[in-house]
C-alpha positions in Angstrom: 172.4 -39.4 -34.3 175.9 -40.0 -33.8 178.0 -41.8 -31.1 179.7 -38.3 -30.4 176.3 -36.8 -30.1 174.9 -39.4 -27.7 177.8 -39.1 -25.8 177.6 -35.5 -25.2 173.6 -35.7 -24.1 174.3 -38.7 -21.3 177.4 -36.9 -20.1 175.3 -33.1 -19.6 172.2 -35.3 -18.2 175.1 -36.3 -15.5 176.5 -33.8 -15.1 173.1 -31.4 -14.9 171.5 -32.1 -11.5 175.1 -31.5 -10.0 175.7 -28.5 -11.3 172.4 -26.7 -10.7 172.5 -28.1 -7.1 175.6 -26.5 -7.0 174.1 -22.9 -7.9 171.7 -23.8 -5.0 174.6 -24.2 -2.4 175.6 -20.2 -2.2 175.7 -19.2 1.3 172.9 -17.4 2.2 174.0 -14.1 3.0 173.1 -10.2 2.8 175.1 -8.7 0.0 175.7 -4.7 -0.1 174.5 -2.3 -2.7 176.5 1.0 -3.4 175.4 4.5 -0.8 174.3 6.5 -2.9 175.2 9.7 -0.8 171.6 10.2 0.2 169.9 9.4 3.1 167.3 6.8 2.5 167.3 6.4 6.8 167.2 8.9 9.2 170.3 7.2 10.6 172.5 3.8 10.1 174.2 1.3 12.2 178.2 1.8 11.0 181.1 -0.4 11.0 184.2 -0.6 9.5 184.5 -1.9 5.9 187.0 -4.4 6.5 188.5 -5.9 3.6 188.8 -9.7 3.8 187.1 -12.7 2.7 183.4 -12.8 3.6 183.0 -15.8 5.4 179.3 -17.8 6.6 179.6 -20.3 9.6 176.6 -22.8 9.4 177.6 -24.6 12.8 180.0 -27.2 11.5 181.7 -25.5 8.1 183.3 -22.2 7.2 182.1 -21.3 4.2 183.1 -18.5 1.5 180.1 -16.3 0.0 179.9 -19.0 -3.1 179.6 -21.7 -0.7 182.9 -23.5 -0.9 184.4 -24.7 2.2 187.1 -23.0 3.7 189.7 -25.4 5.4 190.7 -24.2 8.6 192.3 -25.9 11.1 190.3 -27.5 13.9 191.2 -25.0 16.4 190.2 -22.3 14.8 186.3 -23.8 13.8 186.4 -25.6 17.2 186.2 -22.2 19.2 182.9 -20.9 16.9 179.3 -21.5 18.3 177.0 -24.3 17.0 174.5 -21.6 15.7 175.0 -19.6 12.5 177.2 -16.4 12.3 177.7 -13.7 9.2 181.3 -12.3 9.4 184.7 -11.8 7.6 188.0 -13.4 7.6 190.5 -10.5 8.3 194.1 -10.2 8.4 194.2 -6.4 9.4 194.0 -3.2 7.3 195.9 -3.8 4.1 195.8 -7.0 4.5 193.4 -8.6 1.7 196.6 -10.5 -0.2 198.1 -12.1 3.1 194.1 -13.4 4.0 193.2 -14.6 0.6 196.4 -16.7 0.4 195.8 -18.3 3.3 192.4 -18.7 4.0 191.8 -19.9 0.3 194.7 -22.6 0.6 193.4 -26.3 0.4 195.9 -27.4 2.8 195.7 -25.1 6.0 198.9 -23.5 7.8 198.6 -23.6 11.1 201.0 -21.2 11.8 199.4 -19.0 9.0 196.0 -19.3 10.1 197.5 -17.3 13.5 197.4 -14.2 11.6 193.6 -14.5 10.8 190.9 -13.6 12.8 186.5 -13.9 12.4 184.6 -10.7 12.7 181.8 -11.5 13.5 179.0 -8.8 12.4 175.4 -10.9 12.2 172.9 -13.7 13.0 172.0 -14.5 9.7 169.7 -17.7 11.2 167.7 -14.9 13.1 164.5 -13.3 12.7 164.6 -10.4 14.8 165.4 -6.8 14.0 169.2 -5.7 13.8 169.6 -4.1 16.9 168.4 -7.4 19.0 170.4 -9.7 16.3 173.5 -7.5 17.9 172.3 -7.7 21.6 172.3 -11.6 20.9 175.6 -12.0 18.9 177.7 -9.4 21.6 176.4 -11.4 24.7 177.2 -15.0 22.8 180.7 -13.6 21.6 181.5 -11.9 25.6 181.6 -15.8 25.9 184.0 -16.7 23.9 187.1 -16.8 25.1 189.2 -17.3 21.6 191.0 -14.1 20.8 190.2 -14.4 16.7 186.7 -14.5 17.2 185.8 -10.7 17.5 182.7 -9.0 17.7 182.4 -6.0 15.1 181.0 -2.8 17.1 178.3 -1.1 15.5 177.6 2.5 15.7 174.7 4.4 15.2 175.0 8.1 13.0 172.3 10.3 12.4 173.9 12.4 9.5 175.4 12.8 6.3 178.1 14.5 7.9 178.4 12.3 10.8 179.1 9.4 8.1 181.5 11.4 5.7 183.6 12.5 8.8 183.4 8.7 10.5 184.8 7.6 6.7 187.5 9.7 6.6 188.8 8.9 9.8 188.8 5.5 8.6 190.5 5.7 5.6 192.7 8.2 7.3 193.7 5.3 9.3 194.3 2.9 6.5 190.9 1.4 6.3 188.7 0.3 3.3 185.4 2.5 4.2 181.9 1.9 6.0 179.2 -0.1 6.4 175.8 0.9 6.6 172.7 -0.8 7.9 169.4 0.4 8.3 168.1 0.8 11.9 165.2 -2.1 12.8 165.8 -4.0 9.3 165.5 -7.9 9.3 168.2 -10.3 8.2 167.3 -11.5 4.3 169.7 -13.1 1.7 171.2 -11.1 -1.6 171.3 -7.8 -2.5 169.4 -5.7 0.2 168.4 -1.9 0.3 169.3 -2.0 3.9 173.2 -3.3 4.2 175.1 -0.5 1.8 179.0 -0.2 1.6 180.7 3.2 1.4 183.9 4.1 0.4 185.9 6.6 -1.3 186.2 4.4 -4.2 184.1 1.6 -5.4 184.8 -1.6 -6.5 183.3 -3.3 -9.4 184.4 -5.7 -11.6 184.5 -6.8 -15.3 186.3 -9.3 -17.6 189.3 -9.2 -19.3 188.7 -9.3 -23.1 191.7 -7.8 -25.2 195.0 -6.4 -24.6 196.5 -3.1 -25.7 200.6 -3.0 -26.5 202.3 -0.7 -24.2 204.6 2.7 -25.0 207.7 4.0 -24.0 208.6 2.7 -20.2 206.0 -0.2 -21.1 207.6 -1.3 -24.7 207.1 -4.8 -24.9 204.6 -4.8 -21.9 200.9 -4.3 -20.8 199.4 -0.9 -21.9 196.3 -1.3 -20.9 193.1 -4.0 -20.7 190.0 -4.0 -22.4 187.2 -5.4 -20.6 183.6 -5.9 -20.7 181.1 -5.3 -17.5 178.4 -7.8 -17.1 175.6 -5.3 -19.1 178.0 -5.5 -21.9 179.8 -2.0 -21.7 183.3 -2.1 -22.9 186.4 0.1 -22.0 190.2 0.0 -20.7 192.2 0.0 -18.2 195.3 1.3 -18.3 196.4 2.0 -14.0 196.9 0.4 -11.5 199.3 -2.2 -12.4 202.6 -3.2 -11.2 205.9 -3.8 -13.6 205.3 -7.1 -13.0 201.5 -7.4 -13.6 202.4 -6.0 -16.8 205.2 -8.1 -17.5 202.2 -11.1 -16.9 198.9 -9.3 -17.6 195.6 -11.1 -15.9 194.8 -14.1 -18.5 192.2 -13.3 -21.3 188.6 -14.5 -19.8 189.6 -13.9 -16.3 187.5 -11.4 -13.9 189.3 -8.6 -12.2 188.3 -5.9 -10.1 188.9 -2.4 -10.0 188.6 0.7 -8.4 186.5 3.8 -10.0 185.1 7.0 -8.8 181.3 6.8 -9.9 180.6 6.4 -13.7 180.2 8.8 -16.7 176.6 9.9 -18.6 177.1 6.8 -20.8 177.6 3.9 -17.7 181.1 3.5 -18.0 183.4 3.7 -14.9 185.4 7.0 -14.0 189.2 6.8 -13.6 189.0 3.2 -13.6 192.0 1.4 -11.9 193.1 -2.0 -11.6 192.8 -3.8 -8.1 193.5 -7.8 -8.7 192.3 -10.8 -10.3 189.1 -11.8 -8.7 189.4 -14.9 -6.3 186.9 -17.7 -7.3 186.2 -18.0 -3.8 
């Protein structure tokens, strides 16, 4: 066996343990699935989609979904309750660019940091049904005094209608879209049946994998990306970029998302559109 060899095997033997307690540090969180546009409940709990950076408090750390610790400054964490919380860093409607910038900064602005606040929607530490989870988490927030820590009101609706007509109010009003839970459901971590995300268009994502030259007005530019979803379906995008995302396209290998309405017969994504280059949050 060679010295290169040997090498190699004693560094990923180091290296090993780390990295798969790593994987085992993800927050754990309820992620959303897609509604469907059926009722699998005869009502929901809504709130506003709000589009920030998820954000778990264990009691001494913010943390983002992937477990990385956000670095705020004291003030901000100091104001937050020992016991665990479920919410989203927000910097207003609109306002995903201005939060991501300066939540995910290493060295925190204070005066930066003003502009964000914690909405707060769950007890993710609790084992009671959603509608006591609330009851607890309003009465513990009526406590707080500090004005970025926000309670995120909850409303029940009993109908497809009620929901499509709550959504377009939203969006009306510059918002994302909705959140749905299901009525009595207990907290659990990943992907859950009863937290589902609504909007008018959905967000996925997929890697970039290719380049294609652009025409005319776009001469020397992006045309369009070719990307591949994580079940191995391949297509482009050609929308949704700006002069000078196309000028400097989003690096082979990287993961973006984008917007889509639905997806064809064969899986792929309908009037696919380019949003941003994911965060590795």
């Amino acid at each position: 066996m060679s010295q290169a060899i040997i090498i190699f095997c004693l560094v990923m033997c180091l290296l090993l343990p780390s990295l798969l307690y790593a994987k085992e540090q993800l927050s754990p969180i309820v992620l959303a699935k897609h509604f469907t546009g059926a009722m699998q409940s005869p009502s929901y709990w809504t709130s506003e989609k709000l589009d920030g950076i998820r954000c778990y408090w264990d009691g001494k750390n913010l943390l983002t979904r992937n477990g990385n610790i956000i670095q705020a400054p004291k003030w901000f964490t100091q104001a937050l309750p020992a016991q665990a919380l479920d919410g989203e860093l927000w910097a207003g409607r609109g306002g995903y660019q201005t939060v991501t910038k300066i939540v995910l900064d290493a060295t925190p602005d204070d005066a930066q940091w003003r502009k964000i606040s914690y909405q707060v929607f769950d007890l993710p530490q609790s084992s009671a049904p959603f509608e006591s989870r609330q009851q607890s988490l309003k009465l513990l927030l009526e406590k707080n005094t500090a004005p970025h820590v926000q309670w995120v009101k909850q409303t029940k609706l009993e109908s497809l209608v009620a929901i499509e007509k709550t959504l377009a109010s939203i969006v009306d009003q510059g918002g994302e879209g909705l959140m749905l839970r299901t009525p009595g459901s207990l907290y659990e971590t990943g992907r859950s049946e009863h937290l589902l995300k609504l909007k008018v268009r959905q967000d996925s994502e997929a890697r970039v994998i290719a380049y294609q030259a652009g025409r005319g007005k776009y001469e020397n530019m992006l045309g369009a990306v070719w990307v591949e979803l994580e079940n191995g379906k391949m297509f482009k995008i050609g929308t949704g970029f700006s002069d000078n995302e196309r000028k400097n396209p989003p690096p082979i290998g990287s993961d973006i998302t984008f917007s889509h309405q639905g997806f064809t017969e064969k899986g792929l994504p309908r009037f696919a559109s380019f949003e941003r280059i994911k965060n590795k949050e």
